[in-house]
N, C-alpha and C positions, 0 to 999 in steps of 0.2 A: 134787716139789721140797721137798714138806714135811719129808721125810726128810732132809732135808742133813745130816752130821755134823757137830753143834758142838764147833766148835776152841776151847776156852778158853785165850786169848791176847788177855793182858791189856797194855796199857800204861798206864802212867802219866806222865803230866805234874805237874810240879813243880808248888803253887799254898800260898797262905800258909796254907792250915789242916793243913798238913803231907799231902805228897801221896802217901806209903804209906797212908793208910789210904782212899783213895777208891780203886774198881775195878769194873769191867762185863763182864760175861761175854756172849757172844753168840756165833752162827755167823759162820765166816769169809764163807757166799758164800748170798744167798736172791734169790728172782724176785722180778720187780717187782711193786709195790703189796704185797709180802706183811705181815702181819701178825710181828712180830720179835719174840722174847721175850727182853726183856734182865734179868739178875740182876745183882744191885750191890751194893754196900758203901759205907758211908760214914759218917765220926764223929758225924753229924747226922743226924734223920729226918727232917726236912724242908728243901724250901726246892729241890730237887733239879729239876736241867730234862734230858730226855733230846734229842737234838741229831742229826738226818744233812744233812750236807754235804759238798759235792765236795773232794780231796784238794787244790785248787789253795790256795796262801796267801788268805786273806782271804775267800774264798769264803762266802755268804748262806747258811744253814741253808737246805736243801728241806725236811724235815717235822722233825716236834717232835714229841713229848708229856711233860705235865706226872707227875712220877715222884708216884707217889700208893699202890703196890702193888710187892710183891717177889716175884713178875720184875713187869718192868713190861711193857708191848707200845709197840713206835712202829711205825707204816706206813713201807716202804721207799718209794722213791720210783719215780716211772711212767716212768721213763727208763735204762734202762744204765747201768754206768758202775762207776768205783772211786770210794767215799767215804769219809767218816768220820764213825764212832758215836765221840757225843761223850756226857759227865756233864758237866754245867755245875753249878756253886754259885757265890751271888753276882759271875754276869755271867763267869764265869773257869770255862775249860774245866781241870774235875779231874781227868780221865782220857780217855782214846779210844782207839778200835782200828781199824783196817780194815775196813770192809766192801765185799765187791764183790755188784753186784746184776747178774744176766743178766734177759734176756727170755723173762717170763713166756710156756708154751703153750697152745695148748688146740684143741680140734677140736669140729665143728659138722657136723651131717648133718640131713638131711631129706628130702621128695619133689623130686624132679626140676620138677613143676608144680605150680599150683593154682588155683583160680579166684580173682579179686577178692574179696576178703574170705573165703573159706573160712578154717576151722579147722583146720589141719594139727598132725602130733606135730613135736619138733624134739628132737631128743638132743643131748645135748653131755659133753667131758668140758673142764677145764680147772681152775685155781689156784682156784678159788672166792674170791675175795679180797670184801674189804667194798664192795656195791653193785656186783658184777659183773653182767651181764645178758645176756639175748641177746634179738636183734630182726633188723632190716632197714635196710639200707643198699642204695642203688643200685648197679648192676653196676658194682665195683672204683670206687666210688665212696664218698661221705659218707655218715654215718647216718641216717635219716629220723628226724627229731625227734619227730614226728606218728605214727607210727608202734605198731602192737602193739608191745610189749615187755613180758618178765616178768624175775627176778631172779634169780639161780640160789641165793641163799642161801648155808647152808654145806656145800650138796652137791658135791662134788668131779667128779659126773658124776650123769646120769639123764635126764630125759627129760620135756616138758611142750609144751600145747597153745602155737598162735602165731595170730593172724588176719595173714593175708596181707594186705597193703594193698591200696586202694579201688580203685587207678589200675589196668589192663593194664601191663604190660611187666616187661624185665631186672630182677632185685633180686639181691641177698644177703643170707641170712642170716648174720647177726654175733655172734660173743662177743667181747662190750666190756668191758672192764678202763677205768675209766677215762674216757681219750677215746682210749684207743688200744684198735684192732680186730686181738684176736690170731687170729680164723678166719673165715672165711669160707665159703659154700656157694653157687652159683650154682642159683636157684631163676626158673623164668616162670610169671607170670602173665596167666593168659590175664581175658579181659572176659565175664562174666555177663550173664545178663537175663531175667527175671520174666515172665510171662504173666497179665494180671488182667481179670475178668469182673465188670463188675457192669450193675446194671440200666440202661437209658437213661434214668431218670427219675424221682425218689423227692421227696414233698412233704416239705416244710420238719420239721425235729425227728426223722422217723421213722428205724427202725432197717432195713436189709435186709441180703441174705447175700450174703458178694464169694467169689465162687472166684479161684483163681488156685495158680501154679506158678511156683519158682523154689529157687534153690539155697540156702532155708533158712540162709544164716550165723549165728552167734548175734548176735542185736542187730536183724535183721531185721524192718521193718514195713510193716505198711499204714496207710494213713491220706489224708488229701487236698490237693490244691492249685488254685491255679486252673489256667483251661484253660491247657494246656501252659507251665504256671510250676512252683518248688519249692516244696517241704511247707513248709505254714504253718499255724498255728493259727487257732482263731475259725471253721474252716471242719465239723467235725466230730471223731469222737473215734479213735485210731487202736488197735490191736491188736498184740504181736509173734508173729511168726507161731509164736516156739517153744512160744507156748500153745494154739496151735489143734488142732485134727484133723481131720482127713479133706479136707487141702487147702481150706478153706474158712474165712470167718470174718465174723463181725457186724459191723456199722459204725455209726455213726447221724450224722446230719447236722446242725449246727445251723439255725436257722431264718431266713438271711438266701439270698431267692431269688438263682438265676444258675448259671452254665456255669463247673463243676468238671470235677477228674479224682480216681478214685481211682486211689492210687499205690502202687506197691510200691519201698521204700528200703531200699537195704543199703549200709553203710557211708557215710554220709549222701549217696548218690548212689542217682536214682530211676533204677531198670532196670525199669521196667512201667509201664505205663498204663492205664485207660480210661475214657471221657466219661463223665460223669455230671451231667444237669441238675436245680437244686434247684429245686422249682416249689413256691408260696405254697400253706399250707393253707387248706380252707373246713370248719368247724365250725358247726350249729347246733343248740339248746338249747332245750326246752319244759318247762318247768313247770306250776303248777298257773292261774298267774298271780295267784291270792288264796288266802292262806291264815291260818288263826288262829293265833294267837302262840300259841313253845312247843311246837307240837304238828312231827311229822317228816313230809315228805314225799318226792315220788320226782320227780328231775329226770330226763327222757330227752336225749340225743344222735345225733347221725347227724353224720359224716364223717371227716377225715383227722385223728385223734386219736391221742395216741401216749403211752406207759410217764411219769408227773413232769406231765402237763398236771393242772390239776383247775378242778372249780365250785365257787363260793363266792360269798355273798351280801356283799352290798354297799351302805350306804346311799344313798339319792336315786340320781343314775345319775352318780356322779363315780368315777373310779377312785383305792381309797385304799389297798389293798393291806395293811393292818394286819391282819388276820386277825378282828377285832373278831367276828365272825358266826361262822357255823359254813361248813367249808368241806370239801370232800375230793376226794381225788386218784381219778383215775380207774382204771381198771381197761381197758385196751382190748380182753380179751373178752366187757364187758359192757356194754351199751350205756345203762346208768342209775345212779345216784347217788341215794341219801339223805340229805336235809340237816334238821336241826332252825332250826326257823324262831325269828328272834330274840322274846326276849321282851317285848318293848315296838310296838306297832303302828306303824304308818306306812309312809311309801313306801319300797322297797329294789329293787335289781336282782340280777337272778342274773348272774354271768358265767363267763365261758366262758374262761381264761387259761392260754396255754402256759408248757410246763417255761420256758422265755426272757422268760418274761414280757409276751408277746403278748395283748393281748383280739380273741379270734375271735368272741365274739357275747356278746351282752348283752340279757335279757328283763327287764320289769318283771315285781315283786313286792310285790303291796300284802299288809299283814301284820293282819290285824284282831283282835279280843276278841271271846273266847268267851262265848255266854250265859252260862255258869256256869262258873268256874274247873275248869282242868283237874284230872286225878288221876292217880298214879305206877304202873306196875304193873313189878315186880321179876322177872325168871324168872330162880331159881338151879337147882343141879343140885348132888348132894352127889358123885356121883363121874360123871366123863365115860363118855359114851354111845359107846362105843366094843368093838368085838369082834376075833374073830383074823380076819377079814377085814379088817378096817383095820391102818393102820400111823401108827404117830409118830417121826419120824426127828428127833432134835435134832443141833445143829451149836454146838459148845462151841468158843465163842473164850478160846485160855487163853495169848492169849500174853503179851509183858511186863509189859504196864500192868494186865493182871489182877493182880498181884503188889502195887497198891496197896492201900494199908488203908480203911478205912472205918466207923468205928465202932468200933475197935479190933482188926477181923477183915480178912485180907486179900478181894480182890473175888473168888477162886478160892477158897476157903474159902466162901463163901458160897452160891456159885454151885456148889458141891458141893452142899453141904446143901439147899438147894432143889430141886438133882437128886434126888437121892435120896427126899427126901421125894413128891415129883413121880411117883416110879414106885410106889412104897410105898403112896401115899394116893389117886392120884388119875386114871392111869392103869391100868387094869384089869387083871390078872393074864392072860396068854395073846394080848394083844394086840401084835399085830407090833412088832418094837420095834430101833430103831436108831441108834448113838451116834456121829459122826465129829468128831474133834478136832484142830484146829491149835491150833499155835506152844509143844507141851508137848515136842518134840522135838528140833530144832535152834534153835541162836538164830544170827537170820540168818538166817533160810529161812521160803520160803512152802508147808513142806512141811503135809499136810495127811490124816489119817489116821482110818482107819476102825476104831474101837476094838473097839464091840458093831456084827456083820455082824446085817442083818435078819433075828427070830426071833421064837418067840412070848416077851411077856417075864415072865421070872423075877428077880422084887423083890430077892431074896436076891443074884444073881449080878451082877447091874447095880449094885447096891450097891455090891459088891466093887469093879467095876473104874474105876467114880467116887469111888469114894475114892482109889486111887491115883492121879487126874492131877492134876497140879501142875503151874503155870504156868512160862514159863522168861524171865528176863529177854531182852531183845532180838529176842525173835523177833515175826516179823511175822505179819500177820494180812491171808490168803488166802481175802475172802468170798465172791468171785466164787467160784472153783477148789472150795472146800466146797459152795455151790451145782447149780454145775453137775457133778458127784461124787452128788448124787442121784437122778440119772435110773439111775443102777448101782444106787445101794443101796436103792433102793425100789423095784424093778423087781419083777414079776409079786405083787404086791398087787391083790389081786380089790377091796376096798372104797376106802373114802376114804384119803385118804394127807394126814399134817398133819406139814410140815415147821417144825421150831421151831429158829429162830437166835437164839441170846445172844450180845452181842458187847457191848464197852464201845468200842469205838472204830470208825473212817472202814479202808477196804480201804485196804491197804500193798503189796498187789501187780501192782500197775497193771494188775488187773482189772477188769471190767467185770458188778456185780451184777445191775444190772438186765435185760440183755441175757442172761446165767445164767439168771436168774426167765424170761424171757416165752420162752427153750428149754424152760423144762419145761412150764410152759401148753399151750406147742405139742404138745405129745406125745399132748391129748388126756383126762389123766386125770384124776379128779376128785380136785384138789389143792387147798390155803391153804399159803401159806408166810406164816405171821407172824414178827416180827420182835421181837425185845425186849431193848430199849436200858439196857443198868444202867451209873448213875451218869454219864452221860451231860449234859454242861453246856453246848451246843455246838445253839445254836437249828437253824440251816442243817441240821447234817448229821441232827438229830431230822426234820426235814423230809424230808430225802432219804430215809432209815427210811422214814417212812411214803408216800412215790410208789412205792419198793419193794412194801412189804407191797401195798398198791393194788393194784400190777401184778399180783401174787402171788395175786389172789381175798382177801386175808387184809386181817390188823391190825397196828396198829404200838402195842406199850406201853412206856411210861419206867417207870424203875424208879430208887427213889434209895438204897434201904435193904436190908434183907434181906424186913421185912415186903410194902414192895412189889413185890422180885423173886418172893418167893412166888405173890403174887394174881394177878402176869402169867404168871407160868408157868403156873399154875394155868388162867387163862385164854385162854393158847394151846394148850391142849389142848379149850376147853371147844365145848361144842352147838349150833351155828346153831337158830335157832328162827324163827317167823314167826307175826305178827298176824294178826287178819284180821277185822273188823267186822260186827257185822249184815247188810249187804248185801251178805258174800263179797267185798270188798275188801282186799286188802293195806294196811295202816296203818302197819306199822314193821316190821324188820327189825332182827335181835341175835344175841349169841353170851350162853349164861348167865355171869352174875357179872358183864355189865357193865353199865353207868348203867342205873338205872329210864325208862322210857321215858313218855313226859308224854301223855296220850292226853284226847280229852272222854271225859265221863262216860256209860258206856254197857257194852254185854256183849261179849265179845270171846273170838275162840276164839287159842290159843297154839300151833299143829303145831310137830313138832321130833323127829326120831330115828324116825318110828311114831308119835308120840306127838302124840294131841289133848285137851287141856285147856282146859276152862270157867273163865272170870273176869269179875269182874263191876265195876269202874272207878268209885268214888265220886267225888265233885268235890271236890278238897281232902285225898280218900284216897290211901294208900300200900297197896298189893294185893301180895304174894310168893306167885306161884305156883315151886313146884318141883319138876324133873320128877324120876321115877324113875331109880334108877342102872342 
């Protein structure tokens, strides 16, 4: 109908600014809602109102537009009929013509069936008019308001996905103009339903794996409710199944005991079930019970611990939760903790506090004075202890907010050059080497890609291809998905594997990090994923960082500048090393380049890589042993 021939036939009405010189051109005959292209004349450029109303005397204008451009456009109206295209100037109609408007068509196809919320194709052809669309309406019935709907745009025909609605039963598919439905297609939809497996029984916080099976919709989740109620919050974390694999997916539960279910919901209606009871955790914690201020020692645990719990010291036995002391997150493949004892004596407790905030046990900690003030000892390392049996996989967050400045330099700019200097200086030439990068690709997407495939690395060529990435505005940042993306890209690495994450910000894609970290743990290999936070102002989520890294076997470092993105990069590549005192004790535990460690005054050996070194710890002394590269 867009092709109509236009008839230029013009009338004019008499009006006082002399009415030969006012006129509009337009077709005699267009479909409804069409978009109409009127050309005009007139002694004045402004001031002009374009005008359609029914041929009867007196008749109300149905649509308008204000004349602003030559031709101008007015919307015909949604109805049938014969009218009149009118030019109005001050309130008096200058000119008008005839127009007759037929009923717009159009046609609509699709599958004969579908399931509850499936994603079906829908083709259509029709007038494409402004804000036409197609959707679902009940059998030869009204449109679902609630309903999938997309727009057709200014495609005259084509073809695009539709979500069948939630409910079973008769529908059609519609192309709406409007509020009037010019097609139709008689579509059933049949009823779904889910099949879901989980444990009969998981303590309070912990994570475990749900199988299950169903028809996948997009939007599709799992998650929890109570017994035989609908999904609600506060009870655990949920999943969409279109990020899972292998029909299976993590869950984790928060930590108020009682009789749930996990659920499988598509299209906010649950079609699966199965019981699951949360039962209270039991945690307990031994320390040394007395120990000299300043100096670090080894808390042990035993029981249902999980990924965000940690121990941390605390004065008298009052719980004050400030951090004031030294504290850390646990690790749940390892059943001990290191803690630096405060430096001022007196009474303290250790405790024992869930991700939620729970005290599961609490030991007293008397903190005493050393005969002789302690003394420092430093272990650096000028380049990491690393070979082509190990590997370094970094994970470059480059999406929007990298694009902020910082010193005059964007935080992508920066976080290049520390790259690069990072393979150059201080990871070893021929060591496995691996680069995967979000949010430099789409904006709007948590897509997430592998730039340098695991290899041995070449300084020169990894240069190269870090310098070309560049952050993109808007795009999101996919920590989980990069994460769990490295059990591929570090796969058959004979040595140690040190997965290094830079990111400036919190996961954007309703991913699940932590639950990524303790997947690769589980794999068995001898891994750290540290983490390292730049420019990061956001206490909580530094926190959450570091119950990751925890989880991880690793560390978590803040970074605010370029000099201290470097020394954390630096030091998430860098040497576990290990103390050990005159009487073949463990004393402290490190990675080189970080804080000197406060020790009494005494002889101590330093193991690390192969490698044992003699030091000898004055009282009041500062000691740098450093190991070979």
């Amino acid at each position: 109908m867009r092709g109509l021939i236009t008839a230029i036939l013009t009338v004019i009405v008499s009006a006082p600014l002399g009415a030969r010189d006012f006129a509009i051109q337009a077709p005699d005959e267009v479909h409804t809602r069409q978009s109409v292209e009127v050309h005009w004349t007139a002694p004045v450029a402004d001031g002009q109102l374009l005008e359609i109303r029914p041929e009867a005397e007196d008749a109300r204008r149905v649509t308008y537009s204000y004349v602003r451009n030559n031709p101008e456009r007015i919307e015909a109206p949604e109805q049938p009929g014969n009218y009149l295209l009118t030019l109005i100037h001050e309130g008096a109609v200058q000119a008008a013509r005839p127009l007759r408007v037929v009923m717009a068509t159009a046609t609509i196809d699709g599958p004969a069936s579908a399931g509850a919320g499936e994603t079906i194709e829908v083709r259509w052809s029709g007038p494409a008019n402004r804000s036409d669309l197609i959707s679902w309406a009940l059998r030869d019935g009204e449109f679902l308001r609630r309903s999938s709907y997309g727009y057709v745009g200014d495609a005259q025909q084509g073809a695009r996905t539709l979500r069948a609605p939630a409910q079973a039963g008769e529908y059609d598919l519609i192309y709406r103009s409007g509020s009037t439905i010019l097609a139709r297609y008689p579509v059933t939809v049949g009823s779904v339903s889910a099949s879901v497996s989980a444990p009969p029984s998981v303590h309070a916080g912990s994570r475990f794996t749900v199988a299950f099976e169903g028809p996948n919709n997009a939007g599709d989740r799992l998650t929890f409710s109570e017994r035989g109620g609908e999904p609600r919050s506060g009870i655990g974390s949920y999943v969409y199944v279109g990020n899972t694999t292998d029909q299976s997916a993590v869950l984790r539960v928060d930590e108020t005991p009682g009789e749930y279910d996990v659920v499988y919901v598509s299209n906010d209606e649950v079609i699966g079930r199965a019981p699951i009871d949360i039962i209270a955790a039991s945690v307990d914690i031994e320390g040394p019970g007395q120990i000299p201020a300043g100096l670090r020692f080894g808390v042990t645990w035993r029981g249902e611990a999980n990924a965000g719990d940690m121990i941390l010291i605390e004065e008298g036995d009052q719980a004050r939760h400030d951090y004031r002391h030294d504290y850390r997150y646990i690790d749940p493949a390892e059943a001990s903790v290191e803690l630096a004892a405060p430096d001022a004596s007196g009474d303290y407790s250790l405790v024992f506090r869930t991700r939620g905030g729970q005290i599961l046990d609490r030991e007293p900690l008397s903190v005493t004075r050393l005969p002789e003030p302690p003394g420092q000892l430093m272990v650096t390392q000028r380049r990491a202890s690393l070979d082509s049996d190990d590997a370094v996989g970094v994970i470059l967050d480059a999406s929007g907010s990298m694009l902020q400045r910082l010193g005059g330099e964007r935080r992508i700019e920066i976080a290049r050059a520390t790259l690069i200097d990072l393979v150059n200086d201080t990871v070893p030439e021929g060591t496995g080497f691996a680069l995967r990068v979000f949010g430099h690709r789409e904006a709007d997407s948590c897509r997430t890609d592998l730039e340098i495939p695991l290899g041995p690395l070449d300084p020169a060529r990894v240069s190269t291809t870090i310098a070309g990435i560049d952050a993109m505005n808007l795009a999101r940042t996919p920590i989980a998905a990069s994460i769990a993306r490295a059990s591929a890209d570090l796969a058959g690495v004979e040595g140690q594997r040190i997965l290094v994450i830079l990111t400036d910000g919190e996961e954007t894609c309703e991913g699940d990090p932590a639950s990524a970290i303790a997947a690769l743990r589980e794999l068995g290999w001898d891994i750290r994923v540290n983490i390292v936070g730049f420019a990061i102002d956001n206490d909580e989520l530094e926190q959450t960082f570091e119950s990751w890294a925890a989880a991880g076997g690793g560390h978590y470092s803040s970074a605010s500048d370029a000099d201290s993105l470097s020394q954390a990069m630096t030091q998430a590549v860098a040497t576990p090393f290990r103390i050990i005192d005159e009487q073949g004790a463990e004393v402290a535990t490190g990675v080189t380049g970080d804080e000197a460690v406060s020790l009494p005054p005494g002889h101590y050996r330093i193991v690390s890589a192969g490698q044992t070194l003699n030091a000898t710890v004055g009282s009041e002394e500062r000691t740098t042993v450093t190991l070979d590269p």
